[in-house]
C-alpha positions as CSV (number, residue, x, y, z in Angstrom):
1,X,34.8,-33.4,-3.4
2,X,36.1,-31.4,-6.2
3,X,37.9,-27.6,-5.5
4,X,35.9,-25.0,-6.2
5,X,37.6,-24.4,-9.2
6,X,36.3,-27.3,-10.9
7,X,33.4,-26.0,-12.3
8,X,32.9,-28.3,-14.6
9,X,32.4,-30.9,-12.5
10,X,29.7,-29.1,-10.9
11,X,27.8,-28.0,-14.0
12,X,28.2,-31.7,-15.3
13,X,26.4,-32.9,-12.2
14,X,24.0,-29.9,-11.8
15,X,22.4,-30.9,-15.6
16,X,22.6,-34.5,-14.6
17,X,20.5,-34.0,-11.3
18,X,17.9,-31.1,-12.4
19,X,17.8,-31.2,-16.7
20,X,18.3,-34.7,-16.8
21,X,16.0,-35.9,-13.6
22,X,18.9,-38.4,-12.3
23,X,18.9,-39.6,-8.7
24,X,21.5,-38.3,-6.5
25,X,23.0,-42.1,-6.5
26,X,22.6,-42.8,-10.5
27,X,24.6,-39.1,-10.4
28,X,27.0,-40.4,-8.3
29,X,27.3,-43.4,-10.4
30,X,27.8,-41.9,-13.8
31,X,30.5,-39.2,-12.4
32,X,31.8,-42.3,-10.1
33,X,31.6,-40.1,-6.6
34,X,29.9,-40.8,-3.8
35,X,26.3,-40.5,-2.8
36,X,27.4,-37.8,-0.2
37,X,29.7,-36.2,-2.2
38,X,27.0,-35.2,-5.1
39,X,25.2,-33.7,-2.4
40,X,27.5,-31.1,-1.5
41,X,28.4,-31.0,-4.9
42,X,24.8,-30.1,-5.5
43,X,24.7,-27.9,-2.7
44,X,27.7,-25.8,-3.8
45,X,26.2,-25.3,-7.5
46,X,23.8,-23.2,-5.6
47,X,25.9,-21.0,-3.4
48,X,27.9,-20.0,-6.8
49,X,25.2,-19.0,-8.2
50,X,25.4,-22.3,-11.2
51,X,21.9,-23.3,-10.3
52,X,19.0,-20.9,-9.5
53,X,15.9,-22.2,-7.9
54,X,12.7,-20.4,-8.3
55,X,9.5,-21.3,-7.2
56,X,6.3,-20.5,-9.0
57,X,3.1,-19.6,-7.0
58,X,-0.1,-20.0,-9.0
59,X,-2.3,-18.7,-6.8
60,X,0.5,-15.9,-5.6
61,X,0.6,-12.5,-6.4
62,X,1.1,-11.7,-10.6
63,X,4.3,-10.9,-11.4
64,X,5.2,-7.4,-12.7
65,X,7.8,-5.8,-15.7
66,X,8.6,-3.0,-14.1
67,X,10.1,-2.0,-17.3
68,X,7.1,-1.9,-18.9
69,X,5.5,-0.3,-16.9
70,X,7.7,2.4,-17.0
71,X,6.9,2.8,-20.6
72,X,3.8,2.8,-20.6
73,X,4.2,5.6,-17.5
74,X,6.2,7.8,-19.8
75,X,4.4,7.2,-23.0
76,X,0.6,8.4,-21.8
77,X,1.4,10.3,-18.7
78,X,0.0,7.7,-16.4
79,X,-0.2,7.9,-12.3
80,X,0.1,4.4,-12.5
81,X,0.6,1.4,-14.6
82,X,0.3,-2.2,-13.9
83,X,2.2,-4.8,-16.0
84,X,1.9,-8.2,-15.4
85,X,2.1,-12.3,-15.5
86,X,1.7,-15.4,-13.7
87,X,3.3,-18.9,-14.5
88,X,0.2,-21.5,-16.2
89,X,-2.1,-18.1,-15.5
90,X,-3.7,-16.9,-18.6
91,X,-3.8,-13.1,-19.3
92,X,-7.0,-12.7,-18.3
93,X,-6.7,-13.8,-14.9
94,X,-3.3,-12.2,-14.5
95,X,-5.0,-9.1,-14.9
96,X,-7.5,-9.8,-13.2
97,X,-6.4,-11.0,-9.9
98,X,-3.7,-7.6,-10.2
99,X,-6.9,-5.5,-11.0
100,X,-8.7,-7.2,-8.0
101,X,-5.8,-5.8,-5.5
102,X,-5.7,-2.2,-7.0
103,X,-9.1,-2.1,-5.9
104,X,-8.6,-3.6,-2.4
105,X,-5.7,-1.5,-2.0
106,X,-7.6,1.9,-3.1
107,X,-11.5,1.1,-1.7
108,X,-10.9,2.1,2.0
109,X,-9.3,5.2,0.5
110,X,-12.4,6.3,-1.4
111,X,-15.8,7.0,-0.3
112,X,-17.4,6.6,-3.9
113,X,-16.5,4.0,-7.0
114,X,-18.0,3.8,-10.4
115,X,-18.1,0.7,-12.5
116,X,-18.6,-0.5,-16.4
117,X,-19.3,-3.7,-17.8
118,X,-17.2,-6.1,-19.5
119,X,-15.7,-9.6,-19.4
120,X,-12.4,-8.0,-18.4
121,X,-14.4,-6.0,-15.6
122,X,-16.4,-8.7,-14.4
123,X,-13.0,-11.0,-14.0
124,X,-11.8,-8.4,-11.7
125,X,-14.8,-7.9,-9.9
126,X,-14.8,-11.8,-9.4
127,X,-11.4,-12.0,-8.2
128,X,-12.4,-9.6,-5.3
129,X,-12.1,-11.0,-1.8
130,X,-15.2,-9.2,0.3
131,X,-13.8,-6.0,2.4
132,X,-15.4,-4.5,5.6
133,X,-14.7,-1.5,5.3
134,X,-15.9,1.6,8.1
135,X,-17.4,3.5,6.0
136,X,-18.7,2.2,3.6
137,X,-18.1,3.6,0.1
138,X,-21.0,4.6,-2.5
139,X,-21.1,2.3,-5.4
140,X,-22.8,3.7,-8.5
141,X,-22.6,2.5,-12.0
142,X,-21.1,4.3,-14.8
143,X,-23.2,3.4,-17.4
144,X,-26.9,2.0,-17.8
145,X,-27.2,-1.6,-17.9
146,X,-27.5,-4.5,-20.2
147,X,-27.9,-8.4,-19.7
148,X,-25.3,-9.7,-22.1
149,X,-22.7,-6.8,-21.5
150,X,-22.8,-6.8,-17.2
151,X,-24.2,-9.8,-15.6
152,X,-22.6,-12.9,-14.0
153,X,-23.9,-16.4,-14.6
154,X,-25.9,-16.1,-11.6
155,X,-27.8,-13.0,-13.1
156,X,-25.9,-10.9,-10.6
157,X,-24.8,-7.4,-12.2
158,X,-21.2,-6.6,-12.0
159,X,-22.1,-3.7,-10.0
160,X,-23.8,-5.6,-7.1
161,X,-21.2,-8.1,-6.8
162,X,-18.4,-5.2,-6.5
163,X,-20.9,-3.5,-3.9
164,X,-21.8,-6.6,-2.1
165,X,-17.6,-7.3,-2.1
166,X,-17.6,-3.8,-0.3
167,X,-20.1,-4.2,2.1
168,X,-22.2,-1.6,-0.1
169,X,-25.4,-1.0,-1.6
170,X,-25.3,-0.4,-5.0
171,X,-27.0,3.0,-6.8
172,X,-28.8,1.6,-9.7
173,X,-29.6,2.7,-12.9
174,X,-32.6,1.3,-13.9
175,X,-31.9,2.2,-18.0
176,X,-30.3,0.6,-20.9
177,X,-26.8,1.4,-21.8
178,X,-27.1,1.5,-25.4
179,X,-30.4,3.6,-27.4
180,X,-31.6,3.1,-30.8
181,X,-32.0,6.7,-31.0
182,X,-30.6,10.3,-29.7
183,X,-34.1,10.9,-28.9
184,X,-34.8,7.8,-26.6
185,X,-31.3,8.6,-24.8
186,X,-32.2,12.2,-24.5
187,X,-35.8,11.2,-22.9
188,X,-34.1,9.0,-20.6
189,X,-31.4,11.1,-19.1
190,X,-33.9,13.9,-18.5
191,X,-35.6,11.5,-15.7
192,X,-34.8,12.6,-12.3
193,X,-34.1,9.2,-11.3
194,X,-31.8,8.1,-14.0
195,X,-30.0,12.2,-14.3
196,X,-29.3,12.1,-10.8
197,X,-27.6,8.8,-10.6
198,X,-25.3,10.0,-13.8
199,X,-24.5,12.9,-12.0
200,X,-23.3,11.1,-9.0
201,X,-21.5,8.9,-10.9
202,X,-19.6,11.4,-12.8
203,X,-18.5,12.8,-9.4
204,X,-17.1,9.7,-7.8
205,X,-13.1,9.1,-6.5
206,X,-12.5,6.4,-8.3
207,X,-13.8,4.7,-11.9
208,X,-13.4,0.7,-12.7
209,X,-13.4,0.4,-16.6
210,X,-12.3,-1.6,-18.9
211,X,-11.1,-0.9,-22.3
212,X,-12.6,-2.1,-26.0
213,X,-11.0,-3.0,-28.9
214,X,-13.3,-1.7,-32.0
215,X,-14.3,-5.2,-33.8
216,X,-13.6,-7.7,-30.6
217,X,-15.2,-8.6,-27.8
218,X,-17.8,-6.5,-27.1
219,X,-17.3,-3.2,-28.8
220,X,-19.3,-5.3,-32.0
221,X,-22.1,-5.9,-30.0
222,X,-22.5,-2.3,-28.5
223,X,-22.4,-1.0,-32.4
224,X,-24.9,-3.6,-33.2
225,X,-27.1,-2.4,-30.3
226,X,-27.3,0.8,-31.7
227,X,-29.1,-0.2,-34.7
228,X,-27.5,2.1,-37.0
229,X,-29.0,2.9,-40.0
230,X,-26.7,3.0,-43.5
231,X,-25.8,6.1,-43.6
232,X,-25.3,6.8,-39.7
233,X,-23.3,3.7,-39.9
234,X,-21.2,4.9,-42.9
235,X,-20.6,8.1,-40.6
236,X,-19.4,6.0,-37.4
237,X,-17.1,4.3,-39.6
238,X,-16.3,7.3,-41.7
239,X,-14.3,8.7,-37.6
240,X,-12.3,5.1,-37.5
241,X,-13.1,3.9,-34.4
242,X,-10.3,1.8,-33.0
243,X,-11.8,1.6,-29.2
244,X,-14.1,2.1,-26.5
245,X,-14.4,3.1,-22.9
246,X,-17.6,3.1,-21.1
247,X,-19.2,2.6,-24.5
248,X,-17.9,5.7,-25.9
249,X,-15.5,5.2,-29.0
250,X,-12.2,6.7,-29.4
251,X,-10.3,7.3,-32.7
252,X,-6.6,6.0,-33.1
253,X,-5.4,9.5,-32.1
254,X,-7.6,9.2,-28.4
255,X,-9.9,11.6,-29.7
256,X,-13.3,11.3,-28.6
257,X,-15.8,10.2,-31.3
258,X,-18.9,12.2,-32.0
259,X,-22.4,11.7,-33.4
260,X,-24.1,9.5,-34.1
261,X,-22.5,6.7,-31.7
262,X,-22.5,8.9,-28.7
263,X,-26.0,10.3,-28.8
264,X,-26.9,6.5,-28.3
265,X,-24.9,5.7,-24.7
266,X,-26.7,6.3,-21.6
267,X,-23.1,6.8,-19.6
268,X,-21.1,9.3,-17.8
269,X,-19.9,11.7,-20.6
270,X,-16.2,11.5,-21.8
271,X,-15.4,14.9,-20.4
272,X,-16.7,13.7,-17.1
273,X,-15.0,10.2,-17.1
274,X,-11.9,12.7,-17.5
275,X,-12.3,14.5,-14.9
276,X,-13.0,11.9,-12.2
277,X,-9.6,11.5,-10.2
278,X,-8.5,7.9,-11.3
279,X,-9.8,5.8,-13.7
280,X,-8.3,2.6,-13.3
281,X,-8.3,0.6,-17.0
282,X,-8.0,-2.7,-17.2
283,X,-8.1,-5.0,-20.5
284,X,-6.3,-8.8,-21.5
285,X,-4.9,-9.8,-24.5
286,X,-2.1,-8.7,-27.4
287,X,-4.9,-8.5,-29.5
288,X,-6.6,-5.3,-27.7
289,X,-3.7,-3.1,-28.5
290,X,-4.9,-1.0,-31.2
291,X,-8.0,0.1,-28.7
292,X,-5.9,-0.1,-25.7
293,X,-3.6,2.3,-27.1
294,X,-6.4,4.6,-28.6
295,X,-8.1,5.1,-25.4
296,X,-4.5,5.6,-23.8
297,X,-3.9,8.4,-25.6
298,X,-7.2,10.2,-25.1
299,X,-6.3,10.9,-21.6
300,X,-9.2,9.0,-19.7
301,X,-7.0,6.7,-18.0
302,X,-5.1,7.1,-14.9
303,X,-4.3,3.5,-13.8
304,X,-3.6,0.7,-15.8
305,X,-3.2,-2.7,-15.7
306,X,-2.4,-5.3,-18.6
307,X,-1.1,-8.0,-18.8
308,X,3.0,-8.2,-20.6
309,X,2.3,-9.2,-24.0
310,X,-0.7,-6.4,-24.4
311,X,2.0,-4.0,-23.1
312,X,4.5,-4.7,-25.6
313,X,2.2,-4.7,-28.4
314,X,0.8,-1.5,-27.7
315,X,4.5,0.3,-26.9
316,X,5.5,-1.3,-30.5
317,X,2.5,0.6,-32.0
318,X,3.9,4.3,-30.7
């Protein structure tokens, strides 16, 4: 066998066996050693360190940058963030199976959640393994509802899968998310039934969200539910939106967006999202980072979690 000094012996066979795909024997062959020998040979190209063997888990945990997440920590003040990836995972589900164990890890903490809608959202919510937890929390939605915003493909809502994953029964909202007028939203929230639930859910210990991109996903379909006219939609553009929480847009500076968009969202106010005691955001995708990074800065969030590429777009934008 050679010394240990004969690294390059080592290294030749190292790339032979695990670049090239050789057999131990055609290794042996080609560096004319024995079977035996290119085994220990092998063996010692480990223990110096010359080979590295990792071994990646899809269904393990994502992995995390902790250096990005200490960015994003210093850059908007965060209690926590939440960077991550998964070998042959796509974003999406990285984030989602991270989200998934935030909420496992903080739900026997709390004894109230809030939840939006959303793809990113209903991944999370589907990732969920089903808790019993003593007692069980209070699980009220954050915003009214709508069919092609907040429902599985069984019909289910995102908020009764996330209760039924809790062992809860979900506080419904029986009221669209989006108005076609500030009248119609003002009638509604001055129900009893649909006031009361708001209220609630303003007050709870810990919001799920996730977080629009103005022009993707589903922020254009929330507009579009609005049913704007020309000049209120000339205003809404006139504040350049750039993302979205809860249905409420934020301007590239985190600044809260006025009439007329928010006299037509049937949610928990922006001031109150604020004030709940975390909001844990959660959006996929590099191409989210303008609204990611607008609804970053407006304060709302208190827990993130993207996925690495997201990250580094939206750092490069500061």
């Amino acid at each position: 066998m050679p010394a240990p000094r004969d690294t390059s012996v080592i290294v030749r066979a190292a790339r032979l066996y695990y670049e090239q795909g050789r057999s131990q024997t055609e290794v042996a062959a080609e560096l004319g050693l024995s079977r035996s020998n290119v085994s220990r040979i092998l063996t010692q190209a480990r223990d110096r360190g010359i080979v590295e063997i990792s071994i990646h888990d899809p269904e393990g945990p994502p992995r995390r940058d902790d250096a990005l997440e200490a960015s994003l920590r210093a850059a908007f003040g965060l209690q926590e963030a939440y960077v991550v990836s998964a070998p042959r995972t796509s974003a999406m589900e990285s984030v989602a199976r991270q989200g998934a164990a935030v909420i496992t890890d903080r739900a026997a903490q709390v004894s109230s959640l809030g939840v939006s809608w959303g793809q990113t959202v209903q991944n999370v919510v589907a990732e969920l393994e089903t808790l019993h937890l003593r007692p069980r929390p209070r699980v009220l939605p954050l915003v009214g509802g709508h069919s092609a915003l907040d429902q599985f493909d069984s019909g289910d809502s995102v908020l009764r899968v996330l209760a039924s994953r809790l062992g809860s029964r979900p506080e419904t909202l029986y009221a669209p998310a989006i108005l076609e007028s500030a009248t119609a939203l003002a009638t509604l929230r001055a129900e009893s039934s649909i006031g009361s639930v708001l209220a609630d859910a303003a007050r709870v210990e810990l919001a799920v969200v996730g977080i629009g991109s103005a022009g993707m996903h589903s922020s254009p379909h929330i507009v579009e539910l609005m049913r704007l006219d020309d000049a209120e939609r000339a205003a809404f553009d006139a504040q350049q939106p750039v993302g979205d929480v809860c249905g409420r847009f934020v301007n590239a500076h985190g600044e809260p967006l006025g009439a007329p968009s928010d006299q037509r969202v049937l949610a928990v106010t922006f001031d109150q999202l604020v004030r709940i005691p975390e909001v844990l955001g959660v959006a996929a995708g590099a191409e989210k980072a303008p609204g990611v990074l607008g609804v970053l800065r407006s304060g709302a969030i208190d827990t993130v979690v993207v996925d690495t590429d997201l990250a580094r777009e939206v750092l490069s934008r500061l």
